[in-house]
C-alpha positions in Angstrom: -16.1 -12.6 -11.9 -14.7 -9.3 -11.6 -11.8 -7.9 -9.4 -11.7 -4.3 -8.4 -8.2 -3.7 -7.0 -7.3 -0.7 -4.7 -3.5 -0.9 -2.9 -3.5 -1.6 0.6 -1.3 -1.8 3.8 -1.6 -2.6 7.6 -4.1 -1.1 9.1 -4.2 -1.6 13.0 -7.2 -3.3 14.3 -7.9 -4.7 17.8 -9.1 -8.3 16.2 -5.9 -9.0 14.3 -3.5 -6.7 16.5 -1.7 -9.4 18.7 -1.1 -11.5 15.2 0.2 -8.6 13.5 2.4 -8.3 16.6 3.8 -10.9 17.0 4.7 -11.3 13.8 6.3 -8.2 14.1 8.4 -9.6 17.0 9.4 -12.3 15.1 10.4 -10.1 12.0 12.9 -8.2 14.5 14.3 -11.4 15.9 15.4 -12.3 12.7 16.6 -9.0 11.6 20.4 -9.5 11.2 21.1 -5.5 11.1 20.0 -3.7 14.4 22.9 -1.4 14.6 25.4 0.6 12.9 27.9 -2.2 13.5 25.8 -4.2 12.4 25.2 -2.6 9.2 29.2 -1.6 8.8 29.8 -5.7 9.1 27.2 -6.3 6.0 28.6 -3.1 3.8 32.1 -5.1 4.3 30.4 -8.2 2.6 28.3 -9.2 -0.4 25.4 -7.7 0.4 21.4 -7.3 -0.6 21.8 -3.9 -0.8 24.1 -3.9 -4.0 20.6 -3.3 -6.0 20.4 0.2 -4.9 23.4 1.4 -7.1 23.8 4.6 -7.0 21.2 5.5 -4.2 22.8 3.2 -1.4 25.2 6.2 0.2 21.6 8.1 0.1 19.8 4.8 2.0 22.7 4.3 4.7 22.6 7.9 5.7 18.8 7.2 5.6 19.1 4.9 8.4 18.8 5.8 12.5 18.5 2.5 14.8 16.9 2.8 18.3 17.8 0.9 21.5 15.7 -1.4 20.6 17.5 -1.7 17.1 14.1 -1.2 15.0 15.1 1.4 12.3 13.3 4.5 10.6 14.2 4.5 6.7 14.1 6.6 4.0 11.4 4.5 1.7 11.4 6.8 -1.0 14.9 5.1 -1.9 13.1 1.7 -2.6 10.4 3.2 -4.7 12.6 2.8 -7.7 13.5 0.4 -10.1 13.9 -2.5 -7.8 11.8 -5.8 -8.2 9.8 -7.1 -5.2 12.4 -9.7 -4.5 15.4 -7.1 -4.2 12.9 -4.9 -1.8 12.1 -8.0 0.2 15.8 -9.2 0.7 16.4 -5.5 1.9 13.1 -5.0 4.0 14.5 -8.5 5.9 18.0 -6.5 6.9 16.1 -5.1 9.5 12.5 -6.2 10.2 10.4 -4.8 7.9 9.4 -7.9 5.6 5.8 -7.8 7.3 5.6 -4.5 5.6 6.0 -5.5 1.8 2.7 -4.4 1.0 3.8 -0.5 1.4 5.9 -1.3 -2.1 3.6 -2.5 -4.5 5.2 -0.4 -6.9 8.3 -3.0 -7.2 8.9 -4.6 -10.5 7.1 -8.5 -11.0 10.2 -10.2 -12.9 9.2 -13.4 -11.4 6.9 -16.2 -10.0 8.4 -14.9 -6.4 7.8 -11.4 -6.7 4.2 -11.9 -8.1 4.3 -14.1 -4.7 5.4 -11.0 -2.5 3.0 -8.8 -3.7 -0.1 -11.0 -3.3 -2.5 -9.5 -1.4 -2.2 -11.6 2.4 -5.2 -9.8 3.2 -9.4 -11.1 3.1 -11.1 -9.3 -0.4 -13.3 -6.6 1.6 -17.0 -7.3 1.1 -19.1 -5.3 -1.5 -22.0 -5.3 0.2 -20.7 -3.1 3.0 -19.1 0.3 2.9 -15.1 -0.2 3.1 -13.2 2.5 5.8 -10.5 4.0 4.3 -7.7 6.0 6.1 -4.8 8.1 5.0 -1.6 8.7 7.3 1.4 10.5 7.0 4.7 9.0 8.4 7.7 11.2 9.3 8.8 11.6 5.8 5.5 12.3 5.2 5.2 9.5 2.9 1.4 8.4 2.6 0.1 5.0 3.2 -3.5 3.7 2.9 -5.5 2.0 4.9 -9.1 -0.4 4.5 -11.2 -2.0 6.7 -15.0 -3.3 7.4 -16.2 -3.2 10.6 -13.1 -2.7 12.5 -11.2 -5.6 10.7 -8.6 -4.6 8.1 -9.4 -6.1 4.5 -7.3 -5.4 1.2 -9.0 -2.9 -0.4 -9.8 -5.5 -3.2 -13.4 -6.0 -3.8 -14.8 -8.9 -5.7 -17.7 -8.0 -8.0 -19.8 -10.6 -9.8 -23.1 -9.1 -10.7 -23.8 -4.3 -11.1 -23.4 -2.9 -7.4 -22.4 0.4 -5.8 -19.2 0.0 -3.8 -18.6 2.9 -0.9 -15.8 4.0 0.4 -15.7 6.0 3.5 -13.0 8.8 4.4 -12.1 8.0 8.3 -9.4 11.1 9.1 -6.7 10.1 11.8 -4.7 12.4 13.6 -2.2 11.9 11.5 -3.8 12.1 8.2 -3.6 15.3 6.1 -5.1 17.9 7.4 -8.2 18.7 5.7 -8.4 15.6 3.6 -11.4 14.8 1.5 -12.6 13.0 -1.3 -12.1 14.9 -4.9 -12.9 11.4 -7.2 -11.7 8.2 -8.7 -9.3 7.8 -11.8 -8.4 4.8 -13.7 -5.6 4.8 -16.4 -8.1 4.5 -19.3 -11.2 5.7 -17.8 -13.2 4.0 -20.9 -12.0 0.5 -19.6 -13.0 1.3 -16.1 -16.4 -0.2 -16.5 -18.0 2.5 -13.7 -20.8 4.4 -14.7 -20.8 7.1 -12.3 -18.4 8.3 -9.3 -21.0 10.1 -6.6 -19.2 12.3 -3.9 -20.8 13.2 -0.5 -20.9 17.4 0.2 -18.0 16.7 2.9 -16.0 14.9 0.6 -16.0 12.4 3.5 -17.8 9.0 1.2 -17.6 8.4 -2.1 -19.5 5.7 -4.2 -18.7 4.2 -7.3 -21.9 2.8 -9.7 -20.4 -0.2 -11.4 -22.8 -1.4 -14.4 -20.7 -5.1 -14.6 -21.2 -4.3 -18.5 -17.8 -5.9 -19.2 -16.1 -8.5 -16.8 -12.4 -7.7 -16.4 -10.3 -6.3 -13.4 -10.2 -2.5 -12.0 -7.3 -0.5 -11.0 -8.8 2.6 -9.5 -7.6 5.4 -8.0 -8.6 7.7 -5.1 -8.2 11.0 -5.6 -7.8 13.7 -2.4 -7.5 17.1 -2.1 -5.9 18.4 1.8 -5.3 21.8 3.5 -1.8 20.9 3.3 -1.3 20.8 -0.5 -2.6 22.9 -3.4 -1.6 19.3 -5.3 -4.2 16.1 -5.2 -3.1 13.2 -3.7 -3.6 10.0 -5.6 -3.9 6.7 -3.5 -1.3 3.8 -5.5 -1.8 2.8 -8.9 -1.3 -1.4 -8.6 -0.6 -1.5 -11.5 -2.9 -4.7 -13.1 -3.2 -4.5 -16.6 -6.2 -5.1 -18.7 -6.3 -7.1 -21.7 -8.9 -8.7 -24.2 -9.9 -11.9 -25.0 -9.1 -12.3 -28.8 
């Protein structure tokens, strides 16, 4: 059996959207920072947000609590060398756990941060064309998006026998403006094990012809091009590595 894998997170959908929030209640009930006091209290103590060295002045100036206390960050600043673990301790300060699967890029040190990047999601299902979203947030940091039918699925799509998996470009209103399809990459294209990469005139669908030739798992990547950048944007890499049988 064969696993493609393509990075996912949350994507809002009306069958799963009172799970997802209540969980999200939950996640902010236990959130022990909600306020600058709050957070002045936690500085003043051991605290899980001694992994961020140097770039910890950077992430508390970052920070900006509502009434409510939920809290816009600056996630950039957990994009580095962190392991999922030390991301997860800090996403819990103030209600973000739920969203762990926006930092797939943390380091795997350990059996628990192999855990916290396990996909919570269902595999979405070859045999139908997978929705896939970009959106910006306010730091204009991208996140992706997949679904089937109006029920959000992982991205990851099991393969056990030569099929054509399509992807479909659904543009929000806050996706990129102009965004579109450009192609698919894979860090060694010869181990990709696709035979072709087919991409509609509006650069809305792509499709990618995959011949099963060689069992193993995929790590591809979406390329876009937007109105808003003469760079491409490439969807998250997650990082699975292939190795052979000897």
């Amino acid at each position: 059996m064969r696993i493609a894998l393509m990075v996912s997170v949350l994507l809002a959908s009306f069958p799963l959207a009172l799970s997802a929030a209540t969980q999200a209640e939950i996640d902010m009930a236990m959130a022990p920072v909600k306020s600058d006091a709050e957070l002045q209290l936690l500085l003043a103590e051991p605290s899980p947000l001694e992994p961020l060295g140097q770039s910890l002045p950077a992430f508390i100036n970052s920070l900006v609590f509502d009434e409510q206390g939920l809290v816009k960050l600056d996630r950039r600043l957990l994009q580095q060398q962190l392991s999922a673990s030390e991301v997860y301790r800090i996403l819990a300060l103030f209600g973000w756990q739920s969203r762990m699967a926006e930092f797939d890029q943390a380091a795997q040190l350990s059996q628990t941060d192999s855990l916290l990047l396990r996909p919570r999601l269902p595999y979405c299902h070859v045999s139908e064309p997978v929705v896939l979203s970009v959106t910006l947030d306010n730091a204009r940091q991208a996140s992706f998006h997949y679904s089937q039918q109006g029920v959000e699925c992982s991205g990851d799509v099991v393969v056990s026998e030569p099929a054509v998996l399509t992807y479909q470009l659904l543009n929000l209103e806050d996706s990129p403006a102009g965004l579109k399809f450009v192609g698919a990459a894979f860090t060694n294209p010869f181990d990709g094990h696709i035979d072709r990469v087919e991409v509609s005139a509006d650069g809305l669908t792509l499709q990618l012809h995959d011949s099963m030739r060689n069992p193993g798992t995929g790590k591809y990547q979406f390329l876009f091009s937007s109105d808003e950048s003469s760079l491409l944007l490439a969807s998250p890499d997650p990082q699975v590595i292939n190795r052979p049988k000897l």
